[in-house]
ROLUMRO-431132 format. One record per residue (C-alpha): x, y, z. Coordinates in nm, 3 decimals. Example, Ala and Ser with C-alpha at 12.3 -4.5 7.8 and 13.67 -1.06 7.14 Angstrom:
BEGIN
<r><X>1.230</X><Y>-0.450</Y><Z>0.780</Z></r>
<r><X>1.367</X><Y>-0.106</Y><Z>0.714</Z></r>
This chain:
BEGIN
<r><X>-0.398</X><Y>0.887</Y><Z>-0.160</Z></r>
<r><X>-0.174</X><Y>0.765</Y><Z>0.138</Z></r>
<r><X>0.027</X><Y>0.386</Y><Z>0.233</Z></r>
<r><X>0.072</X><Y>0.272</Y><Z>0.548</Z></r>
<r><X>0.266</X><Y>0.010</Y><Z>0.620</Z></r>
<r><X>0.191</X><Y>-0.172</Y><Z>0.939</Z></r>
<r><X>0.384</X><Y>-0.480</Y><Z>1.140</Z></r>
<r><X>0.210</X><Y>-0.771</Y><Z>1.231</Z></r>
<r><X>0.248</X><Y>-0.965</Y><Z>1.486</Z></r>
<r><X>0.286</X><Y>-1.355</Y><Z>1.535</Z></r>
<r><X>0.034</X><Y>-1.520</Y><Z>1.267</Z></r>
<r><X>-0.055</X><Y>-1.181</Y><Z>1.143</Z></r>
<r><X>0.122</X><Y>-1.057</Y><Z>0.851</Z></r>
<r><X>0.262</X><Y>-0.700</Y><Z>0.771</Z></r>
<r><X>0.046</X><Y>-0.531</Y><Z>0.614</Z></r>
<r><X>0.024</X><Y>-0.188</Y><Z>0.326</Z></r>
<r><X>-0.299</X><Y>0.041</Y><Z>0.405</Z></r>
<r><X>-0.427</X><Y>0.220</Y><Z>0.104</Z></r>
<r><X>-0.590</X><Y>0.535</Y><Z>0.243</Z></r>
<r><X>-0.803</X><Y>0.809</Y><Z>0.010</Z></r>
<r><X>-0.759</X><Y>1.205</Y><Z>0.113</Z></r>
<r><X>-1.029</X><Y>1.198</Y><Z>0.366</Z></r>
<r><X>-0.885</X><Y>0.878</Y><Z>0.562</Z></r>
<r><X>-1.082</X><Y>0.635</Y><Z>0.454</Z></r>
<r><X>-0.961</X><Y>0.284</Y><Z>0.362</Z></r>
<r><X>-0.951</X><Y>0.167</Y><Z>0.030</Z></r>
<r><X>-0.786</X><Y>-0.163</Y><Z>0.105</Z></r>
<r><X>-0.523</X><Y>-0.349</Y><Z>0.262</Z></r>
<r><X>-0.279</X><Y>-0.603</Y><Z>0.107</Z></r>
<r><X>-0.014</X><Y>-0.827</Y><Z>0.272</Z></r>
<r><X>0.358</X><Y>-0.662</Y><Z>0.234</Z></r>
<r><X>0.530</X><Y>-0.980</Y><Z>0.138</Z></r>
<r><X>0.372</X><Y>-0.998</Y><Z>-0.227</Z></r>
<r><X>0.194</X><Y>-0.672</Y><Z>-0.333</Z></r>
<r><X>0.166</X><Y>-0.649</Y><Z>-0.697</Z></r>
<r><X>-0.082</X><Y>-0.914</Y><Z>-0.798</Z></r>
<r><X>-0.341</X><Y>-0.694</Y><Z>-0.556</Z></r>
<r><X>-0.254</X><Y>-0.359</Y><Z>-0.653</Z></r>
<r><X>-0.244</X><Y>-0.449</Y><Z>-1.017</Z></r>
<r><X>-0.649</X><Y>-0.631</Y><Z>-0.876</Z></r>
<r><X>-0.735</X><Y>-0.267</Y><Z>-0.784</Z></r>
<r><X>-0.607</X><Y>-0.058</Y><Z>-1.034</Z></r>
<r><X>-0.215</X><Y>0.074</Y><Z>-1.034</Z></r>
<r><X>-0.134</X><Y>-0.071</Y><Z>-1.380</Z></r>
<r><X>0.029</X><Y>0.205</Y><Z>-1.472</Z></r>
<r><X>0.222</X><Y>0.295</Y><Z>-1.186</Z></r>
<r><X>0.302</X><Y>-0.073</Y><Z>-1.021</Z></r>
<r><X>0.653</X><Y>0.003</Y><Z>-1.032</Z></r>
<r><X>0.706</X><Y>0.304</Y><Z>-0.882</Z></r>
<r><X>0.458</X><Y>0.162</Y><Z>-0.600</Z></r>
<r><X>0.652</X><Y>-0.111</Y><Z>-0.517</Z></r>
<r><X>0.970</X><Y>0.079</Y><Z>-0.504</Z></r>
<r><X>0.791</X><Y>0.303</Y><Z>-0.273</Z></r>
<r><X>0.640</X><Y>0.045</Y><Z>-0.014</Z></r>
<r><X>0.975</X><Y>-0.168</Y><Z>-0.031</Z></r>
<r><X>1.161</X><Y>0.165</Y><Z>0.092</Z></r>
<r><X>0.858</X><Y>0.276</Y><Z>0.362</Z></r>
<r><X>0.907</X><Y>0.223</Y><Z>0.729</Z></r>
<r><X>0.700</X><Y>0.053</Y><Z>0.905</Z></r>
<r><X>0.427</X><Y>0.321</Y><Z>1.094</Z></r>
<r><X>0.550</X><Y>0.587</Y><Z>0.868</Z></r>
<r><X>0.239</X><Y>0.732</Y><Z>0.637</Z></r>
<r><X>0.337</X><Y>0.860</Y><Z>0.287</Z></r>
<r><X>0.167</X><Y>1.076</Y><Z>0.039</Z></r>
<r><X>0.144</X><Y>0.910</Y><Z>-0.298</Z></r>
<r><X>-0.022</X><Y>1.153</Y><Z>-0.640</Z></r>
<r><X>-0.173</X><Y>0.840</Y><Z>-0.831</Z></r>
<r><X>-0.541</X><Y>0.784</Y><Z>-0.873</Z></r>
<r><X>-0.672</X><Y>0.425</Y><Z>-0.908</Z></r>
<r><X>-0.999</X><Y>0.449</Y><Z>-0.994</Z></r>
Protein backbone atom coordinates (compact mmCIF):
# COMPACT_ATOMS: atom_id res chain seq x y z
CA UNK A 1 0.00 0.00 0.00
CA UNK A 2 1.45 3.56 -0.82
CA UNK A 3 0.37 7.63 0.42
CA UNK A 4 0.75 10.35 -1.57
CA UNK A 5 0.38 13.47 -0.45
CA UNK A 6 -0.50 16.08 -2.99
CA UNK A 7 -0.83 20.21 -2.80
CA UNK A 8 -3.76 21.82 -3.86
CA UNK A 9 -4.16 24.71 -5.24
CA UNK A 10 -6.50 27.82 -4.53
CA UNK A 11 -10.06 26.24 -3.48
CA UNK A 12 -8.62 22.82 -3.76
CA UNK A 13 -7.39 21.25 -0.71
CA UNK A 14 -4.19 19.09 -0.08
CA UNK A 15 -4.86 16.03 -0.44
CA UNK A 16 -3.40 12.03 0.95
CA UNK A 17 -3.71 9.30 -2.02
CA UNK A 18 -4.13 5.82 -0.76
CA UNK A 19 -2.62 3.63 -3.49
CA UNK A 20 -2.75 -0.54 -3.47
CA UNK A 21 0.60 -2.45 -4.92
CA UNK A 22 -0.53 -2.36 -8.44
CA UNK A 23 -1.28 1.60 -8.46
CA UNK A 24 -4.58 1.68 -8.18
CA UNK A 25 -6.49 4.16 -5.98
CA UNK A 26 -8.16 3.20 -3.04
CA UNK A 27 -9.17 6.65 -1.96
CA UNK A 28 -8.31 10.06 -1.29
CA UNK A 29 -8.91 12.16 1.89
CA UNK A 30 -8.27 15.88 2.59
CA UNK A 31 -4.77 16.39 4.63
CA UNK A 32 -6.13 18.86 7.08
CA UNK A 33 -8.30 16.22 9.12
CA UNK A 34 -7.49 12.56 8.22
CA UNK A 35 -8.51 10.28 10.89
CA UNK A 36 -12.28 10.31 10.87
CA UNK A 37 -11.77 8.86 6.99
CA UNK A 38 -9.13 6.48 7.51
CA UNK A 39 -10.69 5.16 10.64
CA UNK A 40 -14.25 5.17 7.64
CA UNK A 41 -12.02 2.77 5.61
CA UNK A 42 -10.40 0.62 7.85
CA UNK A 43 -6.89 1.66 9.78
CA UNK A 44 -8.32 1.16 13.31
CA UNK A 45 -5.57 -0.41 14.34
CA UNK A 46 -2.88 1.49 12.97
CA UNK A 47 -4.48 5.27 12.94
CA UNK A 48 -1.66 6.43 14.85
CA UNK A 49 1.21 5.47 13.29
CA UNK A 50 -0.64 6.74 9.97
CA UNK A 51 -1.04 10.01 11.02
CA UNK A 52 2.42 10.35 12.30
CA UNK A 53 3.44 9.20 8.95
CA UNK A 54 1.35 11.62 6.62
CA UNK A 55 2.03 14.64 9.13
CA UNK A 56 5.92 13.95 8.47
CA UNK A 57 5.45 13.18 4.36
CA UNK A 58 6.40 15.77 1.85
CA UNK A 59 4.34 16.87 -0.34
CA UNK A 60 4.93 14.73 -3.98
CA UNK A 61 6.99 12.31 -2.09
CA UNK A 62 5.31 8.53 -2.34
CA UNK A 63 5.89 6.24 0.70
CA UNK A 64 5.59 2.59 1.21
CA UNK A 65 3.36 1.77 4.12
CA UNK A 66 3.02 -2.56 5.35
CA UNK A 67 -0.70 -2.23 6.70
CA UNK A 68 -3.63 -3.89 5.07
CA UNK A 69 -7.10 -2.29 5.40
CA UNK A 70 -9.33 -4.53 4.18
Amino acid sequence: MYLLKTKGTGKIPDYIQIRDENFVLINHIKAENPKEMLLKIGFDKQIDSVLELIKKLEYGELKKIDVMIF
